[in-house]
C-alpha positions as CSV (number, residue, x, y, z in Angstrom):
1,X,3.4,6.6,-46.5
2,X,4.4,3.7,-43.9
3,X,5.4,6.0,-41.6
4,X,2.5,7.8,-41.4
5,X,0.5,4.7,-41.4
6,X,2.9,3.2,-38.0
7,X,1.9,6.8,-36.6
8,X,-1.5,6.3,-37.4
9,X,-1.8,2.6,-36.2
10,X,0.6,3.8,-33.0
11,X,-1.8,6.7,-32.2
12,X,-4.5,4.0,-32.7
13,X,-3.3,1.7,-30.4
14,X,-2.7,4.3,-27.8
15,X,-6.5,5.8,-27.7
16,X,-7.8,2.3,-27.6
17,X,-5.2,1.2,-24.6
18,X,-6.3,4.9,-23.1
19,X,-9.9,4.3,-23.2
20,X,-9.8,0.3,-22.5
21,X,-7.6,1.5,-19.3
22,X,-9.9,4.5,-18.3
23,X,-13.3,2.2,-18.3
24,X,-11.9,-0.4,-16.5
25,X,-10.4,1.5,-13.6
26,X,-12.3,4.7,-13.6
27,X,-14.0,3.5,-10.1
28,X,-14.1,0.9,-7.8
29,X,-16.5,-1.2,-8.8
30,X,-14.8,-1.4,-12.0
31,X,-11.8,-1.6,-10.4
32,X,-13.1,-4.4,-8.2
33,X,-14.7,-6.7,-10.9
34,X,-11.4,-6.1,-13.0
35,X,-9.4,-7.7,-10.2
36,X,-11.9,-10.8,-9.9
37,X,-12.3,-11.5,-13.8
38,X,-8.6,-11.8,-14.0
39,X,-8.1,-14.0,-10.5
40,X,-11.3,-16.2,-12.2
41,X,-9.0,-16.5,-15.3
42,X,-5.4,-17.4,-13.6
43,X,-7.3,-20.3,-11.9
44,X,-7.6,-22.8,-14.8
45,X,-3.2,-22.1,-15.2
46,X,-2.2,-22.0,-11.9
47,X,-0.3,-24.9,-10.3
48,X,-2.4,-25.7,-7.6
49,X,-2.8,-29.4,-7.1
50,X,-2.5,-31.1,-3.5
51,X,0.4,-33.5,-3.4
52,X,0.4,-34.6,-0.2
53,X,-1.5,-37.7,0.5
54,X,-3.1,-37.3,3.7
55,X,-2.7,-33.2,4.6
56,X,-4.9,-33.4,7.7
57,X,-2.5,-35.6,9.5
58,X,0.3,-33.0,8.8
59,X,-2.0,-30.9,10.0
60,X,-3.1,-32.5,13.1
61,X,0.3,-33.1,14.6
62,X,1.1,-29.5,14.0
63,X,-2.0,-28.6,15.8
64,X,-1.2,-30.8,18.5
65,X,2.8,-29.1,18.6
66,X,0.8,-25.6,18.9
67,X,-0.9,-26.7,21.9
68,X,2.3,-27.9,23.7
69,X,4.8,-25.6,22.8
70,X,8.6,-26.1,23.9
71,X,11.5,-24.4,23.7
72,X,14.9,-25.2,22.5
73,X,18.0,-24.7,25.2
74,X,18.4,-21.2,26.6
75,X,21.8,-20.5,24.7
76,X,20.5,-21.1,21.1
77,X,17.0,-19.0,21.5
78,X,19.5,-16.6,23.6
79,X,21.7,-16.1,20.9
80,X,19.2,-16.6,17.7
81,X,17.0,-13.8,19.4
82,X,20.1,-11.1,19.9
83,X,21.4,-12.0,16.3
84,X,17.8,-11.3,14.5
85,X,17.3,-8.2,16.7
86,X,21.2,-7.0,15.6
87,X,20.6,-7.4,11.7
88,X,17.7,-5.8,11.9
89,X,18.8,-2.9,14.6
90,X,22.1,-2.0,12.7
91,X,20.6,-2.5,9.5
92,X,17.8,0.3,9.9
93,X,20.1,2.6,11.5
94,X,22.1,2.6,8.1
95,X,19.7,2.8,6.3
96,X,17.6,5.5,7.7
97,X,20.7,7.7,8.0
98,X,21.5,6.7,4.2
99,X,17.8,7.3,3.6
100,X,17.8,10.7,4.7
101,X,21.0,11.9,2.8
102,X,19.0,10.6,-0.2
103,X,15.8,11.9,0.7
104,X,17.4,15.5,0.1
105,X,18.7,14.8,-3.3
106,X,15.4,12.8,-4.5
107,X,14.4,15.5,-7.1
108,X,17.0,13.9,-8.9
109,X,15.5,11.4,-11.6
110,X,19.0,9.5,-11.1
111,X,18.4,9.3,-7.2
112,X,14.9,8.4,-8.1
113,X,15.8,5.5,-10.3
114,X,18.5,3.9,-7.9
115,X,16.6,4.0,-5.0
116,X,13.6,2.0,-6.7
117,X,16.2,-0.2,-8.5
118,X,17.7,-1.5,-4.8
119,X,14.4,-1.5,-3.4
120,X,12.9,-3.8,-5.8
121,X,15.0,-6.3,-5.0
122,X,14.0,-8.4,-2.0
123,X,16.0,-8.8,1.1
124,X,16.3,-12.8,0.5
125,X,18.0,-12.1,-3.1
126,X,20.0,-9.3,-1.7
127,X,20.7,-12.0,1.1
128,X,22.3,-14.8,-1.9
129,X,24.1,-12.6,-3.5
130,X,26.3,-11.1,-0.8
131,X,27.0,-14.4,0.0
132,X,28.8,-15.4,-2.5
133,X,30.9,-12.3,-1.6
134,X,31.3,-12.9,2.2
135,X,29.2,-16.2,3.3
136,X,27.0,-16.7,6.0
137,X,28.6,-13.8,8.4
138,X,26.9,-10.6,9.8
139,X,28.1,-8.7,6.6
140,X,25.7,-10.6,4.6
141,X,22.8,-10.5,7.0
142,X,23.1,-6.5,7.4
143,X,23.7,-5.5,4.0
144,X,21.1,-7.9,2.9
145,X,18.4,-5.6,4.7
146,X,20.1,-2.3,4.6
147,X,20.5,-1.9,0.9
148,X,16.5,-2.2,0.0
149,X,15.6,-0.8,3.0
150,X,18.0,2.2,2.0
151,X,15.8,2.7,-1.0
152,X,12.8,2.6,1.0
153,X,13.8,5.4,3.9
154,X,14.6,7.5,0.6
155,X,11.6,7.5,-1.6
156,X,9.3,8.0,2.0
157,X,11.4,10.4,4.0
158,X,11.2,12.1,0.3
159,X,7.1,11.5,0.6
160,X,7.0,12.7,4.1
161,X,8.9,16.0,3.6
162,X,7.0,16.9,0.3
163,X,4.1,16.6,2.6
164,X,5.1,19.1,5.3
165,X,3.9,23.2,5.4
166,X,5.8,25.6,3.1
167,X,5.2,28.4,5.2
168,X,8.3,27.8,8.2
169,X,10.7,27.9,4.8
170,X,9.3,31.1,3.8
171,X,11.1,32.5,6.6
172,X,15.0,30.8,5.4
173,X,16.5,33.7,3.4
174,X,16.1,32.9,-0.3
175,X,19.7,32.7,-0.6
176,X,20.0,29.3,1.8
177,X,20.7,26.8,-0.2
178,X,18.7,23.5,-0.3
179,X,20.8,21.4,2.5
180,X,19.9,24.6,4.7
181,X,16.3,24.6,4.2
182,X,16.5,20.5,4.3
183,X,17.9,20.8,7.8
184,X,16.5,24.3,9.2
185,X,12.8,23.8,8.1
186,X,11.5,20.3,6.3
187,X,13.4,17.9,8.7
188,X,12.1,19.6,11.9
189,X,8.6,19.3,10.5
190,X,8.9,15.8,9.3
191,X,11.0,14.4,12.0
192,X,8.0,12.7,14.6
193,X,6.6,11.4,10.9
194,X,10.1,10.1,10.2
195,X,10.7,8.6,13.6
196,X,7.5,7.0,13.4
197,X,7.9,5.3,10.0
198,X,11.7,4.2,10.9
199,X,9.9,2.5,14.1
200,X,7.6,0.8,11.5
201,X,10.6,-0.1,9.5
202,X,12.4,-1.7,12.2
203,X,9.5,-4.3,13.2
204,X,9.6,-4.9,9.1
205,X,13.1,-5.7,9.5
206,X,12.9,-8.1,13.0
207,X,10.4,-10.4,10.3
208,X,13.3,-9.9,7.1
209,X,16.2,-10.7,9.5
210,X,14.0,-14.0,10.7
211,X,13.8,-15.2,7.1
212,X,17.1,-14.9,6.1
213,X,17.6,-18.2,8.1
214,X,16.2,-20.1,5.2
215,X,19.5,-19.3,3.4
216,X,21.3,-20.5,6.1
217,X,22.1,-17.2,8.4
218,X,21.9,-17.9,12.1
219,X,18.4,-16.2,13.0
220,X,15.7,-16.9,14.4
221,X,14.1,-18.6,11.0
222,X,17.0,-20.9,11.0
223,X,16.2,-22.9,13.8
224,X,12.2,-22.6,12.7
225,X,12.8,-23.7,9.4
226,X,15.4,-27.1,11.3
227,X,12.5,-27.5,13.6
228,X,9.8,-27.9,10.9
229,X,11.7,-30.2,8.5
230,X,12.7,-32.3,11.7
231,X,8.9,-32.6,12.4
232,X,9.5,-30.7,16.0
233,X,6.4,-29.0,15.9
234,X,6.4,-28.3,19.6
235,X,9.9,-26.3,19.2
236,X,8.6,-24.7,16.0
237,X,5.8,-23.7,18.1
238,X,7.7,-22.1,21.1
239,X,10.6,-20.4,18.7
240,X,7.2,-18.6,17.0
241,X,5.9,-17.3,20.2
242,X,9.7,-16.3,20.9
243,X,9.2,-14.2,17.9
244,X,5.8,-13.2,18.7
245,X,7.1,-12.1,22.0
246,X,9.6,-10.4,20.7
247,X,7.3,-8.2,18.3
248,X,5.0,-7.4,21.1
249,X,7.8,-6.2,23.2
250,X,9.2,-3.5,20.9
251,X,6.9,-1.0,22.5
252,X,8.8,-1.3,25.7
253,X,12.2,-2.0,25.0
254,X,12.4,0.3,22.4
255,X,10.6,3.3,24.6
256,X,12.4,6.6,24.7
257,X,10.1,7.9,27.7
258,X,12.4,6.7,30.3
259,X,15.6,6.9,28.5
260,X,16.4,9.4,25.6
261,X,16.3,8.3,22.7
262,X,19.7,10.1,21.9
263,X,21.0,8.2,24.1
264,X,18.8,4.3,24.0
265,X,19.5,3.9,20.5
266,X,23.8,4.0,20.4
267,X,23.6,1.8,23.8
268,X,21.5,-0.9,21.8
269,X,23.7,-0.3,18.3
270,X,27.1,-1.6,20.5
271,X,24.8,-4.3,22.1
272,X,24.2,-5.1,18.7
273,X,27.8,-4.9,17.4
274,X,28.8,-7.3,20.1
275,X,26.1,-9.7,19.4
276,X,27.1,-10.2,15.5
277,X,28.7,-13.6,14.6
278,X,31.9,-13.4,13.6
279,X,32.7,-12.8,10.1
280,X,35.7,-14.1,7.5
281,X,37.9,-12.1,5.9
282,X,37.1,-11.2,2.6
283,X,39.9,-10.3,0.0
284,X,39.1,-7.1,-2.6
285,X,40.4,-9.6,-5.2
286,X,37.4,-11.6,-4.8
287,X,35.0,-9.1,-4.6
288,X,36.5,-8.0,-8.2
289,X,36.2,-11.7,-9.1
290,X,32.8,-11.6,-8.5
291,X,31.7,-8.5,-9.3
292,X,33.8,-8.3,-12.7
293,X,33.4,-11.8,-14.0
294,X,31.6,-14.3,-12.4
295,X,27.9,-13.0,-12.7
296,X,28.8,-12.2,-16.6
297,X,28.2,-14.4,-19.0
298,X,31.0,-15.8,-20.5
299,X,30.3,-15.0,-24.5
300,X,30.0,-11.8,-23.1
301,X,33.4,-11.3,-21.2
302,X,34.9,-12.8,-24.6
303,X,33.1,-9.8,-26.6
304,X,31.2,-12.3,-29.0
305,X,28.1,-10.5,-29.8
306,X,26.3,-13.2,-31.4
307,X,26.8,-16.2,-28.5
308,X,25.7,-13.0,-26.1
309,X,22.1,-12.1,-27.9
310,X,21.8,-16.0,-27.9
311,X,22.4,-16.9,-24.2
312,X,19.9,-14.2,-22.8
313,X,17.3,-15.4,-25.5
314,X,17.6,-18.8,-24.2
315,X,17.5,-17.4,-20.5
316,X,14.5,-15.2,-21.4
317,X,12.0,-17.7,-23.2
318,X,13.0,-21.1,-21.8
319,X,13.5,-19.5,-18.1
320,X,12.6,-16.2,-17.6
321,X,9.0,-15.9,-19.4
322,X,7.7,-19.3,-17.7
323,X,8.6,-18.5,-14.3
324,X,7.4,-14.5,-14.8
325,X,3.9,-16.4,-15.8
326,X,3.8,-18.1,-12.7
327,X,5.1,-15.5,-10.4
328,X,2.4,-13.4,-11.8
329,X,-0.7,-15.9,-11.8
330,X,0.1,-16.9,-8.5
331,X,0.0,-13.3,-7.2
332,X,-2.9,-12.8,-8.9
333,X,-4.4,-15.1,-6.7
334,X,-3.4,-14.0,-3.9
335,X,-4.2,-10.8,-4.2
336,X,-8.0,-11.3,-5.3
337,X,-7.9,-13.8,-2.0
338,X,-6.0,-11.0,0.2
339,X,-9.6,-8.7,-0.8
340,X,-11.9,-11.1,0.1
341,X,-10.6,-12.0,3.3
342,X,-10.0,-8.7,4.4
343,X,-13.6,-7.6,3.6
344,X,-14.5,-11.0,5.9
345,X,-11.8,-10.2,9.0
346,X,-11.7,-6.4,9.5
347,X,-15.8,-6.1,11.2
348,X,-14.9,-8.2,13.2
349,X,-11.9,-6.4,15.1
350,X,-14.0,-3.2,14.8
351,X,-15.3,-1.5,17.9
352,X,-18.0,0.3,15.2
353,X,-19.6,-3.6,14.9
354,X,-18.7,-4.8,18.7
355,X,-18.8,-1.2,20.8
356,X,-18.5,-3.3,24.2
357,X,-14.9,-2.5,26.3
358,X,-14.3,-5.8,27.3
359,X,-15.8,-7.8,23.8
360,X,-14.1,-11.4,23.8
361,X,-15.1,-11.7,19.7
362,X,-13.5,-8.3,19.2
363,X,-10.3,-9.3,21.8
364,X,-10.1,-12.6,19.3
365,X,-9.8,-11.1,16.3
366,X,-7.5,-8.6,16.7
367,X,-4.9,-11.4,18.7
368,X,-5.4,-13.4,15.0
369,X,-5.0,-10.1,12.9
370,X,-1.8,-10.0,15.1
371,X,-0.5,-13.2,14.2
372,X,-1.3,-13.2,10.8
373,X,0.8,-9.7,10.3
374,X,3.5,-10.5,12.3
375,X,4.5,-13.7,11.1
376,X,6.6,-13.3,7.6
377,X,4.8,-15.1,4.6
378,X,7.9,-16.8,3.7
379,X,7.0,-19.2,7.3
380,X,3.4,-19.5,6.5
381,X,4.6,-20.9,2.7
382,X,6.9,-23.5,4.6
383,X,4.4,-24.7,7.0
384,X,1.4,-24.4,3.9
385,X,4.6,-26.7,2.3
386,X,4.7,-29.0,4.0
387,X,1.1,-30.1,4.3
388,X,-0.1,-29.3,1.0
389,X,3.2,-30.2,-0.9
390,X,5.7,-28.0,-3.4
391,X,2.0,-26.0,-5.7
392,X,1.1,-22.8,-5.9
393,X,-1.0,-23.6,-2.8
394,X,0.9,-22.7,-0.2
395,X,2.1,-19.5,-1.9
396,X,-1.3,-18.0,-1.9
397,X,-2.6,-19.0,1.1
398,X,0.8,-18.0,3.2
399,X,0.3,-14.3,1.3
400,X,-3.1,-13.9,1.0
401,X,-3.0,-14.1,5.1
402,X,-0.1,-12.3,5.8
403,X,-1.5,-9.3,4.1
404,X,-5.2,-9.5,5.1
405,X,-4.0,-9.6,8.5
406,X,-1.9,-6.1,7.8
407,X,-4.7,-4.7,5.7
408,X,-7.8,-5.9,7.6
409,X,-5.7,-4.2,10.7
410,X,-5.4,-1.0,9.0
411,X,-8.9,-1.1,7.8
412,X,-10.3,-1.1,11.4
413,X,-8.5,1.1,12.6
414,X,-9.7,3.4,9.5
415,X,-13.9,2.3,10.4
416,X,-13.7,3.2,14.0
417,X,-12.8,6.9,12.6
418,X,-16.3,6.9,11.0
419,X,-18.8,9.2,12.7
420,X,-21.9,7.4,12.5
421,X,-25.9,8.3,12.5
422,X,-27.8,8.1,15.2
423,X,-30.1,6.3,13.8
424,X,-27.9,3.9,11.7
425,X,-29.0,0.2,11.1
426,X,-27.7,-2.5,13.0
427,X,-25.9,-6.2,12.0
428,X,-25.2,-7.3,8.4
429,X,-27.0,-3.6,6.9
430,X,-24.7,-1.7,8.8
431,X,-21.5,-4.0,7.4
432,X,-23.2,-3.9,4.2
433,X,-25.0,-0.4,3.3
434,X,-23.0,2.1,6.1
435,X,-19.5,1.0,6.7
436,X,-18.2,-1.1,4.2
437,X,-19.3,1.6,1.6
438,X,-17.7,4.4,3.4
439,X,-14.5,2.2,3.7
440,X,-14.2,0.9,0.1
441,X,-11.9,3.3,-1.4
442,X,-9.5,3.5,1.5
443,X,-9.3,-0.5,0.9
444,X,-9.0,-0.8,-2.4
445,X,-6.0,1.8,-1.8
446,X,-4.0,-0.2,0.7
447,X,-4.7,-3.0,-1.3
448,X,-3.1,-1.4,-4.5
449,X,-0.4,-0.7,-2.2
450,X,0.7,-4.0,-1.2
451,X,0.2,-5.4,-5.0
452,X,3.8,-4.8,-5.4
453,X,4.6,-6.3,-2.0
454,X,3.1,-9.6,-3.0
455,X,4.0,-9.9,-6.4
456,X,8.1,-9.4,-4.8
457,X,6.8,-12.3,-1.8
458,X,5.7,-14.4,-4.7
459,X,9.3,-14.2,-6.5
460,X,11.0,-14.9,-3.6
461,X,8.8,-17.8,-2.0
462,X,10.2,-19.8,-5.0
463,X,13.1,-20.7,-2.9
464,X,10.9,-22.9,-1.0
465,X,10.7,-25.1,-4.3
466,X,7.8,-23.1,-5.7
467,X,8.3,-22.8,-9.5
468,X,8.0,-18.9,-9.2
469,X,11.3,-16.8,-9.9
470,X,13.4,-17.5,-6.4
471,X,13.3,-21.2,-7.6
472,X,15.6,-20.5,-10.6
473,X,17.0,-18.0,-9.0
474,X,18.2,-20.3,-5.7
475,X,19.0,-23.2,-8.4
476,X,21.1,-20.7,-10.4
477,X,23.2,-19.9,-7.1
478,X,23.3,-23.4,-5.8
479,X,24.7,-24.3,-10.0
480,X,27.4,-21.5,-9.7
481,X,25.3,-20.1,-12.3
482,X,25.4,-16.5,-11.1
483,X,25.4,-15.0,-14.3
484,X,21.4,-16.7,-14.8
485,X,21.2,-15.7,-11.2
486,X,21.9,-12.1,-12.0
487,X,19.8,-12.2,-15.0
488,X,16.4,-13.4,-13.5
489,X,17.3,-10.5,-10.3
490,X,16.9,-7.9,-12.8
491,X,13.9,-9.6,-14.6
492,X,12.1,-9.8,-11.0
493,X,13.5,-6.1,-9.8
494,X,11.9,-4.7,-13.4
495,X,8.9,-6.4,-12.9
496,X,8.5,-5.3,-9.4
497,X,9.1,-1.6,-11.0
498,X,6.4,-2.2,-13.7
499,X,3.6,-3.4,-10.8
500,X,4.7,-0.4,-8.4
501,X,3.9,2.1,-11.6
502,X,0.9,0.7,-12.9
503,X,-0.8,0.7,-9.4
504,X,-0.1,4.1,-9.0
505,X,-1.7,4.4,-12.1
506,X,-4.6,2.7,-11.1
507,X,-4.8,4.3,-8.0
508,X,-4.9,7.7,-9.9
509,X,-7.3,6.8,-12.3
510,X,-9.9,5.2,-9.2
């Protein structure tokens, strides 16, 4: 009898969570008012309370630093530059090759689960805990990016591929087995896709390699991050447009028209060999060390059960659970803020609302859209930091405009696609009754897709003294506590896994 009545109640539950989940997302309006309803509710519990006394006077001396911009001596920006640009390079390299060995075994649920396991992790975690191993070297910087970004090149080459004509397989011999028709017919079809997204990939990995100064490594964010806590806001200012130089530039520098790409890319990975800092030896015996014991508990290593199941209680409900809340309110914010700003930048970049070649509104707001994507959100946090003080503030703000940039960019590109009417109205009708209709789904999409992104950006900006996850997690590193450290990785990785899976939900269900 109780068992049918937990099957009953179970069965219950489940039609009621079906139908709940159904209404709510079943379109995008609903969808939409869903998003807004909860951001209106994480307001009254988010931490976001200005702490600094006077914030325009932070503000006004960076403003004044941004109109006089200088830089620091040739040999430091020289060297910062070639050190970013050779984490990142060698970095992508591995991991698109490691990528596409995986790509070919992705059916696998194993595969499936390993690659989103590393790829849930964020660069700046990956970044602390290799350093424990081998310090701040060029090991630590490279493996830092190349072990999420392996899991990345996997799960899309894998997208890409599943996406490509069946019909030039047909004509493989149904005997070939599936490395043959992975190397005779899907990777010829996907390969311009594949070069394309790895190109992608790399300017993603220029802005991780940047932030992994904040943990110390000699790039580019180093010296920004010294130069903002100094209150060198004219340095700060020209090391940014060193970086927003150096974005731009790709185009060029990394052009195989002139010079084949077969041959471009080993020249710049031994360039990039040669530029890596030197790094110390490091002993397999304290690799083991670490690996084997120190990011264990100790009740654990000792086998008592009891001291075990009480240590990750404590670190779950006094640690954990508190810092999940805010990770997740925070991002709530952001994202509800990320919509609304988009749906205010993108008409304005559009040549569908300003047709004219040479349109100085439209040439302005794709130079900000620019900006805002290009630099990382963990430097808007610092700079949001230090003029509104350690709240959820600057966590928002910093992703909220990184990713309206990105999206609001994408979203352009997507309205000057639209064929319009003839006839169709002009001004604030056309935003609001022809384009922005016609656009809707394609933005709520893209912005399902960088929910995960931000709620990972809103772990990690805790390092900056946000009390999101990266704040326990840097204090657990900094404590030698890297069994906590450990601990609250997996809690952010799983909760990064649960986000990705219900937006695809949500998108399926919209």
């Amino acid at each position: 009898m109780g068992q049918r009545l937990r099957v009953l109640f179970s069965s219950l539950f489940s039609s009621l969570f079906s139908s709940l989940f159904s209404f709510l997302f079943k379109s995008h309006r609903n969808l939409s008012v869903t998003f807004i309803i909860v951001g209106l509710l994480c307001l009254p519990f988010a931490d976001l309370v200005i702490y600094q006394v006077d914030p325009w006077q932070e503000l006004s001396r960076m403003g004044q630093g941004i109109m006089q911009p200088s830089f620091p001596e040739l040999s430091i920006l020289a060297d910062s530059v070639m050190i970013t640009v050779a984490f990142a390079l060698i970095a992508v390299s591995g991991a698109a090759f490691l990528g596409l060995i995986l790509a070919l075994f992705f059916h696998s649920r194993s595969v499936r689960i390993f690659s989103a396991s590393i790829r849930s992790v964020h660069e700046l975690f990956w970044g602390l805990i290799f350093m424990q191993v081998y310090g701040l070297s060029a090991t630590t910087g490279v493996l830092a990016i190349l072990v999420p970004f392996t899991g990345i090149f996997a799960k899309m080459f894998a997208e890409i591929i599943e996406q490509q004509s069946p019909v030039p397989n047909s004509t493989i011999s149904p005997q070939a087995d599936r490395c043959s028709q992975y190397l005779f017919s899907w990777l010829p079809q996907a390969w311009p896709q594949m070069v394309s997204y790895t190109r992608y990939r790399f300017e993603c990995a220029l802005r991780s390699s940047t932030i992994l100064g904040f943990i110390g490594l000699p790039t580019l964010g180093f010296y920004l991050e010294t130069a903002f806590k100094q209150g060198q806001y004219d340095e700060a200012a020209g090391l940014l447009l060193s970086f927003f130089i150096l974005i731009a530039s790709i185009r060029w520098w990394l052009n195989s028209r002139w010079v084949p790409a077969y041959l471009l890319i080993p020249c710049y990975l031994v360039l990039a060999f040669i530029a890596l800092p030197d790094s110390p030896q490091v002993y397999g015996s304290s690799l083991l060390q670490f690996v084997t014991h120190d990011i264990w508990p100790k009740a654990l290593l000792t086998g008592d059960v009891g001291a075990s199941i009480d240590w990750y209680q404590h670190q779950l409900l006094d640690i954990a659970l508190p810092a999940l809340w805010q990770t997740l309110l925070l991002s709530q914010l952001a994202l509800v803020l990320t919509g609304l700003l988009v749906l205010l930048f993108y008409p304005w970049a559009s040549q569908v609302f300003f047709p004219k070649k040479l349109s100085l509104m439209r040439g302005f707001a794709r130079t900000l859209l620019l900006v805002l994507r290009s630099v990382p959100e963990m430097i808007f946090a610092f700079v949001f930091l230090l003029v509104f003080g350690p709240s959820g503030i600057p966590a928002v703000f910093a992703l909220a405009l990184h990713n309206a940039g990105l999206i609001s960019y994408l979203l352009m590109r997507h309205s000057q696609q639209l064929t319009l009417r003839a006839d169709s109205s002009q001004g604030l009708n056309q935003y609001f009754y022809e384009v922005t209709p016609r656009v809707y789904p394609h933005f709520l999409s893209l912005l399902l897709y960088r929910w995960e992104v931000i709620i990972r950006e809103s772990a990690i900006l805790g390092i900056l003294g946000i009390t999101t996850l990266g704040f326990y997690i840097d204090s657990a590193f900094e404590d030698m506590r890297f069994d906590r450290a450990l601990f609250l990785i997996v809690i952010a990785a799983l909760l990064n896994i649960a986000v990705d899976s219900f937006s695809r939900k949500v998108r399926a269900a919209s």
